[in-house]
VOGU-3710 file (C-alpha; in Angstrom, 3 decimals, decimal comma):
1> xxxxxxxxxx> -49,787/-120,299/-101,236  -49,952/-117,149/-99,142  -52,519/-114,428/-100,273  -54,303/-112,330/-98,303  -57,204/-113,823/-100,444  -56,484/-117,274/-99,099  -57,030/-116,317/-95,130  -53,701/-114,564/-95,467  -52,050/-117,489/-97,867  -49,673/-115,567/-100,527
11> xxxxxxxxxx> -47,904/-112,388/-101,173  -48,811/-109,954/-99,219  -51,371/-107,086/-101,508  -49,426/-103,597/-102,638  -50,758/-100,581/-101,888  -50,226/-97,121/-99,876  -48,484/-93,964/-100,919  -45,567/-92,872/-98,372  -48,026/-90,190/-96,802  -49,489/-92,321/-94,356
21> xxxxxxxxxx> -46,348/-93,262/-92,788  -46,873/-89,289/-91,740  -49,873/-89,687/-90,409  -48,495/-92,570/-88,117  -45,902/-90,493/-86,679  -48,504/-88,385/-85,564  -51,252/-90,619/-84,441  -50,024/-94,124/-83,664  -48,515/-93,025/-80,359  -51,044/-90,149/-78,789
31> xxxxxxxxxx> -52,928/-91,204/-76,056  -51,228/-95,051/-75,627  -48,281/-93,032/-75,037  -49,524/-91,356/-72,473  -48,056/-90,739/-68,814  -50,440/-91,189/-66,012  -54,338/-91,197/-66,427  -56,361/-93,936/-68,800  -55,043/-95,238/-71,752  -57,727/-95,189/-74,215
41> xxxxxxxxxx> -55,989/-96,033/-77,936  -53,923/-98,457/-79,595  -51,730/-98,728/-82,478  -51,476/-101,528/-84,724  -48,869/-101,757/-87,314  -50,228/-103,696/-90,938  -48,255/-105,577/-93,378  -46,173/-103,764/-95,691  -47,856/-103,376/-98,308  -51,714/-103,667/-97,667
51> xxxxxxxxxx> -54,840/-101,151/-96,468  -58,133/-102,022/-95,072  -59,611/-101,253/-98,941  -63,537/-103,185/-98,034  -66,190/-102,754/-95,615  -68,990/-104,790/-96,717  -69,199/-108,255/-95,193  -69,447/-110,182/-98,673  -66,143/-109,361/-99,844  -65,709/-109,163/-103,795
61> xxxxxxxxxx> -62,746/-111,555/-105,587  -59,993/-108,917/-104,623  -60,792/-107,999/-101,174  -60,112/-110,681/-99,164  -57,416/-109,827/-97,236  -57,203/-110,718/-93,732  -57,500/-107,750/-92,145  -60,235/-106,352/-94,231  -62,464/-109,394/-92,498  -60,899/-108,695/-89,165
71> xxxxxxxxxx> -62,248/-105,542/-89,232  -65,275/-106,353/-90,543  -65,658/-108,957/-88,182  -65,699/-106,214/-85,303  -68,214/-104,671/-86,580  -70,436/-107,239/-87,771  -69,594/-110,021/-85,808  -69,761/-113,978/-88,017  -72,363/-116,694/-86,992  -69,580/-118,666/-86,287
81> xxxxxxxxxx> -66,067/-117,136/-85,410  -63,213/-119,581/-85,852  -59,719/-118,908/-84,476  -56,600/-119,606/-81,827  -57,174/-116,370/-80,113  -57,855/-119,285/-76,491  -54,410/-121,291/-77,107  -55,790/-123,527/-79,965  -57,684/-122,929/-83,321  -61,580/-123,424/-82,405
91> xxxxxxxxxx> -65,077/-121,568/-81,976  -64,674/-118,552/-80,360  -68,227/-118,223/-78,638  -67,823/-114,387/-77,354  -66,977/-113,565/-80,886  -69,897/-114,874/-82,229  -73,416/-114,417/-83,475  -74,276/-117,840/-83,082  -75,018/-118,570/-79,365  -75,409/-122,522/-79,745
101> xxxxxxxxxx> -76,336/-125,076/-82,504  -77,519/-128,951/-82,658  -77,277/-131,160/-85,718  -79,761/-133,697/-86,697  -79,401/-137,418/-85,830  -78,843/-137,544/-89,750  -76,413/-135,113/-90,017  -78,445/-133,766/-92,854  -79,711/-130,015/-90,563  -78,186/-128,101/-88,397
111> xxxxxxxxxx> -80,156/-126,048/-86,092  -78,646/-122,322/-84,945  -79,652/-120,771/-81,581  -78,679/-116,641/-82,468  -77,091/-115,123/-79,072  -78,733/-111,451/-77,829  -76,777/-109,025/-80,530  -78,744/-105,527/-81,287  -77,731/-103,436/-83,977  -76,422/-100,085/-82,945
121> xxxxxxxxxx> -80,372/-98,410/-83,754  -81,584/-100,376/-81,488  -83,136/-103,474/-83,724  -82,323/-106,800/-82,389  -80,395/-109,151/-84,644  -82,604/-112,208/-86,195  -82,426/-114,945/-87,999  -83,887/-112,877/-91,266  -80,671/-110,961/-90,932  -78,929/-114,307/-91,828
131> xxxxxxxxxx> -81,020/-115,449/-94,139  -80,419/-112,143/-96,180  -76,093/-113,128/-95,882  -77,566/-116,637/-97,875  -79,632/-115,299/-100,566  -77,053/-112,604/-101,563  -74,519/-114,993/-102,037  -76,567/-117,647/-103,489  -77,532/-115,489/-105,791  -74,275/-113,872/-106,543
141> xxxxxxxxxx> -71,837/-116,304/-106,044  -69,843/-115,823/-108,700  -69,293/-111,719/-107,970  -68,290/-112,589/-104,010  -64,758/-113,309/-102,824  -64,213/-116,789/-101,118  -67,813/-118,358/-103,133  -66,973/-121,818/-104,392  -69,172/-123,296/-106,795  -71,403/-126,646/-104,540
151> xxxxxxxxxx> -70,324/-125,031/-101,078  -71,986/-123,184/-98,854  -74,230/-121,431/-100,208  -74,836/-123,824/-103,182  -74,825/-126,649/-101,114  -77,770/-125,372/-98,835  -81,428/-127,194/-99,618  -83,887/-125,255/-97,316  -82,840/-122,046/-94,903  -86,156/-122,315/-92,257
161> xxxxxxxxxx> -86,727/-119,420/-89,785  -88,165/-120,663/-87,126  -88,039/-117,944/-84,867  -86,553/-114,232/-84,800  -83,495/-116,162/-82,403  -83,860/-119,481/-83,989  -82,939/-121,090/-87,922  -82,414/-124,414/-89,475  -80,475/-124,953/-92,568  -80,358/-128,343/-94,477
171> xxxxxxxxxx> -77,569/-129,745/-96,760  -77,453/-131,852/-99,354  -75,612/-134,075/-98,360  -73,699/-135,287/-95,336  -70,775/-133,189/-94,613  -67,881/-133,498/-91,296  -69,618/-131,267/-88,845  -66,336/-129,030/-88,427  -66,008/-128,639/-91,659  -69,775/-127,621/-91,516
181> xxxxxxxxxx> -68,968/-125,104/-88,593  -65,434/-124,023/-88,838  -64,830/-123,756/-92,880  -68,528/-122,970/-93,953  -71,028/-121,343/-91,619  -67,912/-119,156/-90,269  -68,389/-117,544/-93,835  -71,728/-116,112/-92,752  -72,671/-113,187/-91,177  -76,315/-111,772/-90,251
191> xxxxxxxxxx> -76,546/-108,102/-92,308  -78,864/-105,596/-91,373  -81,491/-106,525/-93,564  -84,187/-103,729/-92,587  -81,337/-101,385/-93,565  -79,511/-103,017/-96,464  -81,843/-104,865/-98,029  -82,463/-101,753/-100,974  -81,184/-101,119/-104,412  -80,547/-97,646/-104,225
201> xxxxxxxxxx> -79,558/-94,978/-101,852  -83,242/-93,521/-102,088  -85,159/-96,937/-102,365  -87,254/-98,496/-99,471  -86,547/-101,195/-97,724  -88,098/-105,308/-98,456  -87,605/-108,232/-98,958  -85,340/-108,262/-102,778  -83,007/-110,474/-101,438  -85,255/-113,608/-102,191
211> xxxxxxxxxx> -85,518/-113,310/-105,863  -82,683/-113,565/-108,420  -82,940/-110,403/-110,505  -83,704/-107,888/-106,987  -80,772/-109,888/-105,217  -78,185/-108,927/-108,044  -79,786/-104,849/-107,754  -79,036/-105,341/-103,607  -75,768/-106,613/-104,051  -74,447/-104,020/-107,091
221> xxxxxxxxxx> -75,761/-101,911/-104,554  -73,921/-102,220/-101,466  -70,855/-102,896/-103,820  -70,837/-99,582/-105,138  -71,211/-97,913/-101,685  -67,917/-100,115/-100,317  -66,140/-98,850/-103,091  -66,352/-95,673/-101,422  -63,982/-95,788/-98,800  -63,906/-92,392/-97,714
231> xxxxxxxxxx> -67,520/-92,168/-96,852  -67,017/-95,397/-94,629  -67,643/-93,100/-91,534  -70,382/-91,509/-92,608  -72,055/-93,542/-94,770  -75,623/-94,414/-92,629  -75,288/-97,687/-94,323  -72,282/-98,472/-92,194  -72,728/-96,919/-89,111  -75,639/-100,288/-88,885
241> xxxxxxxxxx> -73,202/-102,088/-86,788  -73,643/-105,369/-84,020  -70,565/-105,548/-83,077  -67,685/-104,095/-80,705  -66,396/-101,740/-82,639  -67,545/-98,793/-85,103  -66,196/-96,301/-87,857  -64,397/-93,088/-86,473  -62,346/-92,495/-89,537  -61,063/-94,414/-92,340
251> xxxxxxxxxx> -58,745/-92,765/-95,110  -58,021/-93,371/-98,765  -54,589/-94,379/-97,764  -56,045/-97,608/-95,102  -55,677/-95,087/-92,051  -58,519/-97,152/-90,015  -59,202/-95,660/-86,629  -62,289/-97,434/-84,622  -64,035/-96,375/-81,859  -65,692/-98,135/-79,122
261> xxxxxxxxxx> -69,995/-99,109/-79,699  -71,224/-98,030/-77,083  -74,424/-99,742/-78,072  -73,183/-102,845/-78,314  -75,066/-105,817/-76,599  -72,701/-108,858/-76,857  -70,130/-110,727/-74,342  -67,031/-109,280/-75,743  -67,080/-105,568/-74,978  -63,880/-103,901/-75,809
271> xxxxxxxxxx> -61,176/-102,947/-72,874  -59,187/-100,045/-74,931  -62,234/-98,123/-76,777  -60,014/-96,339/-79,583  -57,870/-98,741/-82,314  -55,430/-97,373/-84,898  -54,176/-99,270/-88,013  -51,739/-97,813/-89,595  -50,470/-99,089/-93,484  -46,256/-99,197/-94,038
281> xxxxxxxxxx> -44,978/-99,387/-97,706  -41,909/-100,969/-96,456  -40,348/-103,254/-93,439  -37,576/-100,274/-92,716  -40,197/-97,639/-92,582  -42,317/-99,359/-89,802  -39,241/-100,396/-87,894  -38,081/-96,543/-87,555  -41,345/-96,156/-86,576  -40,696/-98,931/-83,858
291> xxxxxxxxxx> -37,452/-97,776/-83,165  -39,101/-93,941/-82,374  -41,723/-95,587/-80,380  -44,723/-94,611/-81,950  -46,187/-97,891/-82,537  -47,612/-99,845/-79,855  -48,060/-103,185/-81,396  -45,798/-103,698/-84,867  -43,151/-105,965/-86,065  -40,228/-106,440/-87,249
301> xxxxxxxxxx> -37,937/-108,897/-89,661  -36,497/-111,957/-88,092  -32,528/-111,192/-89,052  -33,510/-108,139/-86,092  -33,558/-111,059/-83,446  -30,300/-111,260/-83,575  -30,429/-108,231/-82,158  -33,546/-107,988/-79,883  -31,944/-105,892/-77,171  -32,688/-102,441/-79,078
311> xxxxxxxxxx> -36,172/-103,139/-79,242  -36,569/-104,695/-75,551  -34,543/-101,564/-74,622  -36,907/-99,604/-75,936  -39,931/-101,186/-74,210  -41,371/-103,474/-76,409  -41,353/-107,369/-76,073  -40,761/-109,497/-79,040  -43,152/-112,287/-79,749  -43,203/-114,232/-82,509
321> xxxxxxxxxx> -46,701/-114,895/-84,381  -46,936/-118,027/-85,216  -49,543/-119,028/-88,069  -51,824/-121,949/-88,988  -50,300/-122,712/-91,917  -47,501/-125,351/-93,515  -44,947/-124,796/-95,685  -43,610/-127,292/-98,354  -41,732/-127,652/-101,967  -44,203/-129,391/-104,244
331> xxxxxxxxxx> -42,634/-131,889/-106,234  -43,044/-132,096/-110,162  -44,528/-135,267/-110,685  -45,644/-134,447/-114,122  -41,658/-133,504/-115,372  -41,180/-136,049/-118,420  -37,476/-136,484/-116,923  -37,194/-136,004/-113,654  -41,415/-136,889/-112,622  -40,279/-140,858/-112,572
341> xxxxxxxxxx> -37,593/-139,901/-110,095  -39,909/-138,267/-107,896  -42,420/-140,734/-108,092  -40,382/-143,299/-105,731  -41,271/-142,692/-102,172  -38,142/-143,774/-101,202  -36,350/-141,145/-103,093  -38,941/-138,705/-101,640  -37,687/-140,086/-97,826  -34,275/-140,001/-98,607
351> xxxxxxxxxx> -34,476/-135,846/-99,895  -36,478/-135,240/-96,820  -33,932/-137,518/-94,369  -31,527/-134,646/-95,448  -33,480/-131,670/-94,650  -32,442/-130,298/-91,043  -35,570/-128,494/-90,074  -34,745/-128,401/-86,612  -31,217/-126,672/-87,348  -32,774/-124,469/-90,154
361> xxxxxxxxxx> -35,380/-123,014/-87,740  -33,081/-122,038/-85,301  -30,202/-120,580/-86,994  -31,050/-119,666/-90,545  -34,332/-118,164/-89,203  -33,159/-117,107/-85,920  -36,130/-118,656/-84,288  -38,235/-117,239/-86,422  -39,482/-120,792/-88,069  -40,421/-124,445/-86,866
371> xxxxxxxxxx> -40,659/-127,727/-88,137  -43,302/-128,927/-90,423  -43,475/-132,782/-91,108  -47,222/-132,813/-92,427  -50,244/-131,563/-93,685  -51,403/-130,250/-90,306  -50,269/-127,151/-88,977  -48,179/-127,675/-86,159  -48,359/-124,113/-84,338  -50,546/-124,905/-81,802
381> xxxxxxxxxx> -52,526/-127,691/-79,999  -54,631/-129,291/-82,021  -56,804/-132,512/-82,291  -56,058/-132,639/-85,989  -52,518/-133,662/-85,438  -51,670/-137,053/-85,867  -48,208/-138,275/-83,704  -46,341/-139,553/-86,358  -46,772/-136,059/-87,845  -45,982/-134,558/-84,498
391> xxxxxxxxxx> -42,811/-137,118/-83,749  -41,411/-136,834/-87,582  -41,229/-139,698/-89,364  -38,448/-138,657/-91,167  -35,923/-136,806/-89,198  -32,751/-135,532/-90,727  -30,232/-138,510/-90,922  -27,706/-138,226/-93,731  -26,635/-141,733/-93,404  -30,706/-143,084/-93,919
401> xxxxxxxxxx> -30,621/-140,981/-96,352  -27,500/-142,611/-98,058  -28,912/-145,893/-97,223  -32,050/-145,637/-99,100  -30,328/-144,552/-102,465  -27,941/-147,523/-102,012  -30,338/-149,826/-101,108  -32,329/-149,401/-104,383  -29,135/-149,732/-106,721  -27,376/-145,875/-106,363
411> xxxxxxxxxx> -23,657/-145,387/-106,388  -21,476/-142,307/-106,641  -20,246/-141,225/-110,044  -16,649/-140,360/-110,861  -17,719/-136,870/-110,062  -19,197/-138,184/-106,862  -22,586/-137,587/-107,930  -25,010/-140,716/-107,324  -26,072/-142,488/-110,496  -28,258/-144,960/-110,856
421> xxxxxxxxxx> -26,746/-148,316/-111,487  -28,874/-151,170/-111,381  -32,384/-150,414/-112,817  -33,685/-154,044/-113,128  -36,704/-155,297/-111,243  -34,874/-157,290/-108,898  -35,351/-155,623/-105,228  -32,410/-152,954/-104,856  -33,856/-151,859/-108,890  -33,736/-147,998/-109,090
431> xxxxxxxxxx> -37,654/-147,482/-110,137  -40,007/-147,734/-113,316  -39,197/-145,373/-115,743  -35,273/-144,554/-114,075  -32,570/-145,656/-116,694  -29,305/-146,829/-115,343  -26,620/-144,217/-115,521  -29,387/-141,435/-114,955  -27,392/-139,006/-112,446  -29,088/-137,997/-109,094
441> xxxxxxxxxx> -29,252/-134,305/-110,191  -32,526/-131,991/-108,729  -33,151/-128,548/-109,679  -35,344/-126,067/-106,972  -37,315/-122,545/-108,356  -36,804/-120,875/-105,331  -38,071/-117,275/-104,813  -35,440/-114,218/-104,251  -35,323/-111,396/-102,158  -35,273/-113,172/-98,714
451> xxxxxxxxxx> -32,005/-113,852/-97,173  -33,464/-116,567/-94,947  -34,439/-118,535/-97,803  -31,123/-118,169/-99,510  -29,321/-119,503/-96,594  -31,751/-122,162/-96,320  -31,535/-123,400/-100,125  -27,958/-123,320/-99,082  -28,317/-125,309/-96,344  -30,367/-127,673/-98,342
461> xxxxxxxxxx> -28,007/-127,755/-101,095  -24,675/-128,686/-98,771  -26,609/-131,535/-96,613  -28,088/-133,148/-100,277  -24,670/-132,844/-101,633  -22,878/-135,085/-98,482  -25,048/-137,963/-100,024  -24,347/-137,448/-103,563  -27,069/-135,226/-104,762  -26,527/-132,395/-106,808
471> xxxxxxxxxx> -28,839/-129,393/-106,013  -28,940/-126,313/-108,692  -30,604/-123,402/-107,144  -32,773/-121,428/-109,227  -33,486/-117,902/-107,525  -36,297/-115,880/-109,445  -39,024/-113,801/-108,272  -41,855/-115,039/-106,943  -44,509/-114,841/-108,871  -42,461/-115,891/-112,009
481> xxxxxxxxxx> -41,801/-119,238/-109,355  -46,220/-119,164/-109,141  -46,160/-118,937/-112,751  -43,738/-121,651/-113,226  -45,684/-124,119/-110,945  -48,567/-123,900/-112,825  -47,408/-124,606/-116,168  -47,987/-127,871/-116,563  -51,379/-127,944/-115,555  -52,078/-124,471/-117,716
491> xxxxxxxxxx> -50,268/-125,931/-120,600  -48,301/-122,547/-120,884  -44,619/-122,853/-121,382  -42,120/-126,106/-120,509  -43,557/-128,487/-118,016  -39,612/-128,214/-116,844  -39,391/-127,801/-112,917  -38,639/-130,089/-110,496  -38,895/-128,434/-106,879  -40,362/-125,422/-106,451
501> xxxxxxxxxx> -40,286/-122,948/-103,127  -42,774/-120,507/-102,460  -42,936/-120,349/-98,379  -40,604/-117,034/-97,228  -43,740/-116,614/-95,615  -45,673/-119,458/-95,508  -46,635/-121,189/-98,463  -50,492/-122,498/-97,644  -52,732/-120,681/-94,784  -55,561/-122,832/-93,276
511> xxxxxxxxxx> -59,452/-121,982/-92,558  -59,489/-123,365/-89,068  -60,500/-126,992/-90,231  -57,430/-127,941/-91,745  -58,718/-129,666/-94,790  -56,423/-130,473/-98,087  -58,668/-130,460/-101,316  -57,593/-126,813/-102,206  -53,842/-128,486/-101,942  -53,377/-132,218/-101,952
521> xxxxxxxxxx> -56,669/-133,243/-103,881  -55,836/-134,821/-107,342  -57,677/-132,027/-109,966  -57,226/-129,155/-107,662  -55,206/-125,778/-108,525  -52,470/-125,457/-106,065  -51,539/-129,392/-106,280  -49,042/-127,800/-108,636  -47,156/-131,044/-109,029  -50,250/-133,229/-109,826
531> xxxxxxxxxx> -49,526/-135,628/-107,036  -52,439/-138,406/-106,899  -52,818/-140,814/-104,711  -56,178/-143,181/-104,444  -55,592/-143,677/-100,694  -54,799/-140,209/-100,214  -57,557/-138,757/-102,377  -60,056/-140,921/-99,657  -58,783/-139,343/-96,921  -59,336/-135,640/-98,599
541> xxxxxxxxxx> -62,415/-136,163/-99,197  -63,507/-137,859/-96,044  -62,394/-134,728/-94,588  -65,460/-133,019/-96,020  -67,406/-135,390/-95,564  -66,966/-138,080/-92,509  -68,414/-138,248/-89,236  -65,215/-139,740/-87,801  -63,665/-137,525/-85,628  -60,193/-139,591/-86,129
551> xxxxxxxxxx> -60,180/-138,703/-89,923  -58,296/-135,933/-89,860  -55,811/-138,074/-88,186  -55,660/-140,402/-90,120  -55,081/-137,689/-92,996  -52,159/-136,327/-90,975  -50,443/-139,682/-90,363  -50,853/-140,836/-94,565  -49,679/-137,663/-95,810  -46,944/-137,053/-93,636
561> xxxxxxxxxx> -45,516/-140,555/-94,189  -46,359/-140,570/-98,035  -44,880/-136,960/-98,656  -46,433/-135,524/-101,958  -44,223/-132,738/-101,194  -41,123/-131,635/-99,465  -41,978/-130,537/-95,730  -39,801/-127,558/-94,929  -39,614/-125,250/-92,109  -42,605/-123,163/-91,428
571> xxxxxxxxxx> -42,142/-119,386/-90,991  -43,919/-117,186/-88,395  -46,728/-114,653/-89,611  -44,631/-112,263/-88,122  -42,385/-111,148/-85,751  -44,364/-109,024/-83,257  -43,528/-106,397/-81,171  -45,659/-105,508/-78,276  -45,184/-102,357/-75,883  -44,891/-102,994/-72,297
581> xxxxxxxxxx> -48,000/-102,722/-70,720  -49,988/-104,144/-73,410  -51,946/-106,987/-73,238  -52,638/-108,487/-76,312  -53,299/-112,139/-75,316  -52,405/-114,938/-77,762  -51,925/-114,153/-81,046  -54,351/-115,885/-83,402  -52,702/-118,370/-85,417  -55,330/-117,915/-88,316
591> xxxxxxxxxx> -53,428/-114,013/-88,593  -56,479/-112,501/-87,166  -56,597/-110,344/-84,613  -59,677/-109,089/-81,637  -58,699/-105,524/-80,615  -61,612/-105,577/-78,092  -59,669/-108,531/-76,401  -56,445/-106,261/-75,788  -56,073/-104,192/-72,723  -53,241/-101,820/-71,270
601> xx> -51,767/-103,365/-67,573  -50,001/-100,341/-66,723
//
């Protein structure tokens, strides 16, 4: 699903009062705008709906939204930053603490070279500084936003400073190194501890963070500060920075202007030294503000490609943001009528034979979407992406489609919907548990309020209905379709729906190792229609845990072919639009973004 909690996977969070969009008439333009002379500030349009509301690194349960780390993350910089900000999701070394690392010839330690980061007072950054990040969240797991109980830091046996540059840590167990890298240590990041380490505004400084009862005081500590936002600039807690960026201003209302540190030590000093966010409470309201040209890097919906010219005309380029997610329908599995149905791969290939993603993306979306035939993201280059995945193993074909339902004892009705009509066990049998005469009938929850998605359950709906299926829409809002998916494994209300369509924008976002136990894994939350597969479950789980660099292949390939869901087309992030002159570079996939990589050309 797409949260903001989820590294930007579901709705986006609510928030802002109309007053800000003031403030961006006046500010998001100044000194970008500029004629002649240096251009020292940028504006950057957020999604409707959401404010930088969290400064602390260790984000609590409702702070996790992606640009609350993004902005964190240029000002404390991560041990390990993870994203497609090069072309293709990896380490990004410049944005980094960590300056190298070595694993053990058992797999079992990791050892962590730090690079040469000071903090803005002038003390270098160590491996203590670390080592605080661990014991806070070890011992306040629970009370942190993205903790899961046995990962990192539950899963660590021994933290060992070696040197103020230099730290092992040591699992318990045997885990896939990128895994290890890019979905665990890129949680961490070293905190000042001979500044935060406290638990209380007048207390001294030591070392609390290495027993329970002082970590909790530490940690209820800097949480209460963070809650203050408008003390974020002035705050002496936060003005401890190793990073880029720092404070200049930061308003109730998620006004966030940074300002270049000029005390900063690291590789990736920042080419424009001023950045503006600026919060919208609706779509139309930052597209006037587009349209007036006060923003210099915003977006817009994707019916507006149809017409492009007015924003090209108005010197901006239009670049869609592709993310590193997937987008699906889950099917039901667990229905007591329809769950048998489902359960035949070949039904599941002949549904997805009549899906025209290709056609979809392009006209329904206006561009604005591409294919998705697997578990993998398919945004960018990646060595996670298997080729059947890549090549579609299941590529819209109405007669396959047809040929699969007759081949397994499906004929059309009087009504010219397909029944089933020979459910014996000989080979053309209809499947366990499917009665002859049961009629080829599907109902899809689908959420409202996005035209795209109505044409495209349209779409869906005609192409289905050329072989004989009957397709009821269901249209509700979204998180009644959430609430809906979950029912069966909640046990609250009917476990009565079939397909269910929660991807206007993406319906799962990735950590940069694409891994499938928060999705595909038999017990877990979001595998809403309880699909289980042994062979499948294997490959989840060696995921996490296998050495073999082809695994994740191997992952892509099963899933893809097997389909525990219905692969649809996969919308953009966003639709950006960049001013002329602005550099921005390529847009992270993850929906992250580096301000100190942007630069004005002209």
């Amino acid at each position: 699903m797409r949260t903001h909690a989820l590294r930007r996977a579901a709705t986006p969070l609510a928030l802002l009062a109309t007053a800000a969009l003031l403030v961006t008439g006046c500010s998001a333009g100044t000194d970008s705008a500029q004629s002649g002379g240096e251009k020292d500030t940028v504006s950057y349009a957020l999604p409707v709906g959401t404010g930088p509301n969290w400064i602390l690194p260790i984000a609590s349960p409702d702070t996790m939204a992606t640009h609350n780390s993004a902005i964190k993350a240029t000002l404390w910089p991560r041990l390990f930053e993870y994203n497609g900000a090069n072309g293709t999701m990896g380490w990004d070394e410049k944005a980094s603490a960590a300056e190298s690392y070595e694993f053990s010839d058992d797999h079992l330690t990791v050892t962590v070279k730090l690079r040469d980061l000071d903090w803005s007072d002038g003390k270098p950054v160590t491996s203590r500084d670390v080592e605080f990040w661990v014991n806070l969240v070890k011992f306040n797991g629970e009370k942190t936003g993205g903790y899961s109980a046995g990962m990192i830091p539950d899963n660590i046996t021994s933290f060992e400073i070696i040197d103020d540059k230099n730290f092992s840590i040591t699992f318990d167990k045997v885990y896939n190194e990128e895994f290890l890298l890019a979905n665990q240590l890129s949680l961490v990041y070293p905190m000042p501890s001979h500044v935060w380490n406290k638990t209380s505004a007048d207390g001294e400084v030591g070392d609390f963070d290495k027993e329970a009862g002082t970590a909790a005081e530490v940690l209820d500590y800097l949480f209460s500060e963070a809650k203050d936002m408008k003390t974020y600039a002035t705050n002496e807690l936060w003005k401890t920075v190793s990073g880029p960026y720092e404070v200049k201003s930061w308003s109730d209302s998620g006004v966030v202007e940074l300002t270049e540190n000029t005390k900063y030590t690291g590789p990736d000093k920042p080419s424009i030294p001023n950045v503006v966010f600026q919060p919208f409470t609706s779509a139309d309201a930052e597209m006037n503000v587009v349209r007036s040209g006060e923003i210099d890097y915003g977006y817009i919906t994707s019916a507006q490609l149809t017409n492009e010219k007015q924003f090209t005309d108005n010197g901006y380029s239009v670049e869609p943001w592709e993310g590193w997610s997937i987008t699906y329908m889950p099917y039901n599995f667990a229905n007591p009528e329809m769950g048998p149905v489902y359960d035949q791969l070949y039904i599941r290939q002949a549904l997805q034979h009549a899906v025209d993603q290709e056609t979809i993306s392009e006209v329904v979306w206006h561009g604005a979407a591409k294919p998705d035939y697997g578990p993998v993201p398919q945004a960018s280059d990646t060595d996670y992406l298997s080729d059947t995945q890549k090549n579609n193993p299941y590529p819209f074909d109405l007669d396959a489609a047809a040929k699969l339902f007759a081949d397994h004892g499906w004929t059309a009705g009087s009504d010219g919907t397909l029944e089933c009509s020979d459910a014996g066990t000989g080979a053309t049998q209809c499947g366990e548990g499917i009665d002859a005469g049961k009629k080829m009938e599907i109902v899809v929850s689908t959420q409202n309020g996005s035209q795209e998605t109505d044409n495209m359950m349209s779409e869906i709906q005609s192409s289905l209905g050329k072989i004989g299926v009957k397709m009821t829409i269901d249209a509700k809002p979204l998180d009644s379709v959430l609430t809906e998916a979950q029912s069966c494994k909640t046990g609250e209300g009917e476990c009565t729906w079939e397909l269910a369509f929660f991807g206007t924008a993406g319906s799962w976002y990735f950590s940069a190792y694409p891994t499938g136990e928060r999705v595909f894994a038999k017990d877990t939350k979001w595998n809403a229609g309880q699909y289980d597969n042994p062979e499948a479950e294997k490959l989840i789980t060696a995921m996490t845990a296998s050495t073999d660099p082809s695994i994740a292949k191997q992952y892509s390939e099963f899933l893809a072919k097997d389909l525990p869901v219905m692969w649809m087309p996969n919308p953009v992030y966003q639709v950006s639009v960049i001013r002329d002159g602005l550099d921005v570079g390529t847009q992270d996939p993850g929906a992250s973004f580096l301000p100190q990589r942007w630069s004005w050309t002209k």
